[in-house]
C-alpha positions in Angstrom: 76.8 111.7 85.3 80.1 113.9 85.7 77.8 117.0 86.9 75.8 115.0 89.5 79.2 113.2 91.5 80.3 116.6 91.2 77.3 118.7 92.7 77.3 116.1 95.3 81.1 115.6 95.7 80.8 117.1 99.5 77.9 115.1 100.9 80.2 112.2 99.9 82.6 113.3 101.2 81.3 114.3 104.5 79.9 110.4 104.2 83.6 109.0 103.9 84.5 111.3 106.8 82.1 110.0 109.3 82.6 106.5 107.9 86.0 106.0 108.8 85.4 108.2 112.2 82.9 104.8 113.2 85.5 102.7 112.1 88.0 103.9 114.3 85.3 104.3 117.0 84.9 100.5 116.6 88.3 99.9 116.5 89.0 102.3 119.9 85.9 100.1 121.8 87.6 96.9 120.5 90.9 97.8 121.6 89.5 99.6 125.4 86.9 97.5 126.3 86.3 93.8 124.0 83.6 92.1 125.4 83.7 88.0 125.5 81.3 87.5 122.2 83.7 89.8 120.2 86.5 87.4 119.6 85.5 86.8 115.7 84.7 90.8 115.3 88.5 91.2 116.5 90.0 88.7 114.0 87.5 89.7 111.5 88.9 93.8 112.0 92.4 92.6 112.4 92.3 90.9 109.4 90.4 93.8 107.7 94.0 96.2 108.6 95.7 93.5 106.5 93.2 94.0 103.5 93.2 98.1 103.8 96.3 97.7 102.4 95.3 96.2 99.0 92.5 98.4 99.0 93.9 101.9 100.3 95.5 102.3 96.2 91.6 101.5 95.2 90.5 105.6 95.2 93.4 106.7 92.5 93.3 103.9 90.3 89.3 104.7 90.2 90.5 108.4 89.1 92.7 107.9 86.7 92.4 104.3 84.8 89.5 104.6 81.7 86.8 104.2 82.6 86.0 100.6 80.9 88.9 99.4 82.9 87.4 100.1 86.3 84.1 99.2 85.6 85.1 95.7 84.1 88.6 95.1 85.4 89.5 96.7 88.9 85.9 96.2 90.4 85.8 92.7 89.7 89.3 92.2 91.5 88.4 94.6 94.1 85.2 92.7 94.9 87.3 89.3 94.6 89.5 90.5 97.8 86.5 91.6 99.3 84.9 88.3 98.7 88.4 86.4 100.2 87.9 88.9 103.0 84.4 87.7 103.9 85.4 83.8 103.9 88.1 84.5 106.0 86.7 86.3 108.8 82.5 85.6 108.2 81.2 88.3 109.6 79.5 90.9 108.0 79.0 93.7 111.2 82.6 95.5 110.0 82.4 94.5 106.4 79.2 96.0 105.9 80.5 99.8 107.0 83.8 98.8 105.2 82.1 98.2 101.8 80.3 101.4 102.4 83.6 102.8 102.5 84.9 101.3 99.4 81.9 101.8 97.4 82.3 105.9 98.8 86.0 105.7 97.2 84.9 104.0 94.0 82.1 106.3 92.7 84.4 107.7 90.2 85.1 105.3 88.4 81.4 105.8 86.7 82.0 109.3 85.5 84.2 111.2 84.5 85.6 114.1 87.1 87.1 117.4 87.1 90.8 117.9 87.4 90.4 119.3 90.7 88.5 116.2 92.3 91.2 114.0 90.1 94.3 115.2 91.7 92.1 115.6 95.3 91.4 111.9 95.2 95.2 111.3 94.1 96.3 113.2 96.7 94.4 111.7 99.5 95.3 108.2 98.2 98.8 108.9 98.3 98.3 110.2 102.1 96.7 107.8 102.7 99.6 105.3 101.7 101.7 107.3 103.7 100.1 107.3 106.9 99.0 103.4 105.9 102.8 102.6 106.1 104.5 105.2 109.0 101.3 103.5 111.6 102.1 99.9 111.0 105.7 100.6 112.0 105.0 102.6 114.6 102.3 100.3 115.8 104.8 97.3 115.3 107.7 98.9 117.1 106.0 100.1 119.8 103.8 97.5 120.4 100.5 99.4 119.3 101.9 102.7 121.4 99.7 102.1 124.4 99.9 98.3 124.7 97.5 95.9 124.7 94.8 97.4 126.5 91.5 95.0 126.8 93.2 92.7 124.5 94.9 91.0 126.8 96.6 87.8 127.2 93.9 86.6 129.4 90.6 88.2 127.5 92.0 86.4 124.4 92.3 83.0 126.4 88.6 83.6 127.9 87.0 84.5 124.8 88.6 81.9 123.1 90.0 84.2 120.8 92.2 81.4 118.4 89.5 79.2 117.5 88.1 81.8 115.4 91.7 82.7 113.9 92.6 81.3 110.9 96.3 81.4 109.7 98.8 83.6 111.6 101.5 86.5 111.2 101.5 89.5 113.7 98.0 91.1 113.5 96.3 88.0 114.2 98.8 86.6 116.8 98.8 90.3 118.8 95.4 91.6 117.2 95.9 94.5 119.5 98.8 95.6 117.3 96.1 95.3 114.4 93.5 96.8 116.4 95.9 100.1 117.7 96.9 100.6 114.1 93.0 100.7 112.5 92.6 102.9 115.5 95.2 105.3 114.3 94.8 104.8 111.2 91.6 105.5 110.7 91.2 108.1 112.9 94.5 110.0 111.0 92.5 109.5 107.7 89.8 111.1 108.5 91.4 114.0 109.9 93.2 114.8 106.6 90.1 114.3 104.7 88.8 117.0 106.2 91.8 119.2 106.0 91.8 118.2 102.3 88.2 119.1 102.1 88.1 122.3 103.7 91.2 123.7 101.6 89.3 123.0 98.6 86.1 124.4 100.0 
């Protein structure tokens, strides 16, 4: 099993890249130009920004941690959050790429890998905490960098954005915030994946 997520270790990559590139996509149409029906798909991807944070540790702890512990410990938590993501937001357009994506970062927790694609996998999930952190703060304090965009004041009143909300705190009270940081985010990861990717070619 090692060999074959080895011998296909770039396709998988390449996957992951262009993943989180229609993510951010998604995320940059949300933010420019929301149309009236997509007030739950913007709580549903603000809420998901909230959740990437649980989940952006999910690729190292899949390297490193035995094998029996991922498979019958970690998953089964991961796909607990997953499942609290889905009743919160119930909508399955951005969950559907987003378990693609998690799926993508946990395929090694049923092998076992190569030193190399160990500490690669560590490194980008430490990035990835990096970035994760520095773009909510920049997002926060500068209110998303280029404002609100299409998500205004006014589009969330005519789409009737808050009866789709549930609970509060920042991202869903000024989803573009939210919707500016996946943006960034997103679009930051996938850049250094394939920095990462092409130094190791």
């Amino acid at each position: 099993m090692a060999s074959i997520i080895e011998k296909y270790d770039r396709p998988f990559e390449y996957a992951g890249i262009v993943m989180h590139l229609i993510i951010a996509f998604k995320f940059l149409k949300m933010w420019y130009a929301p149309e009236l029906e997509d007030a739950e798909a913007l709580f549903s991807m603000a809420i998901l920004m909230a959740f990437e944070f649980i989940m952006v540790h999910s690729g190292v702890f899949m390297a490193v941690v035995p094998k029996k512990i991922s498979l019958f410990i970690l998953i089964p938590v991961y796909a607990l959050f997953a499942f609290a993501f889905y009743k919160s937001t119930e909508n399955t357009s951005i969950l559907a790429i987003y378990g693609l994506v998690i799926l993508n970062r946990m395929r090694f927790a049923f092998s076992n890998v190569s030193t190399v694609l160990r500490n690669r996998v560590i490194l980008l999930s430490v990035l990835a905490a990096i970035i994760y952190f520095i773009l909510i703060f920049v997002c926060l304090f500068t209110n998303g960098i280029f404002g609100e965009l299409g998500l205004t004041e006014a589009y969330l009143e005519a789409s009737r954005y808050k009866s789709y909300t549930k609970g509060g705190g920042v991202f869903v009270d000024t989803p573009h915030i939210a919707i500016a940081f996946g943006f960034f985010y997103y679009s930051t990861l996938s850049t250094v994946e394939a920095l990462l990717l092409k130094k190791t070619n």
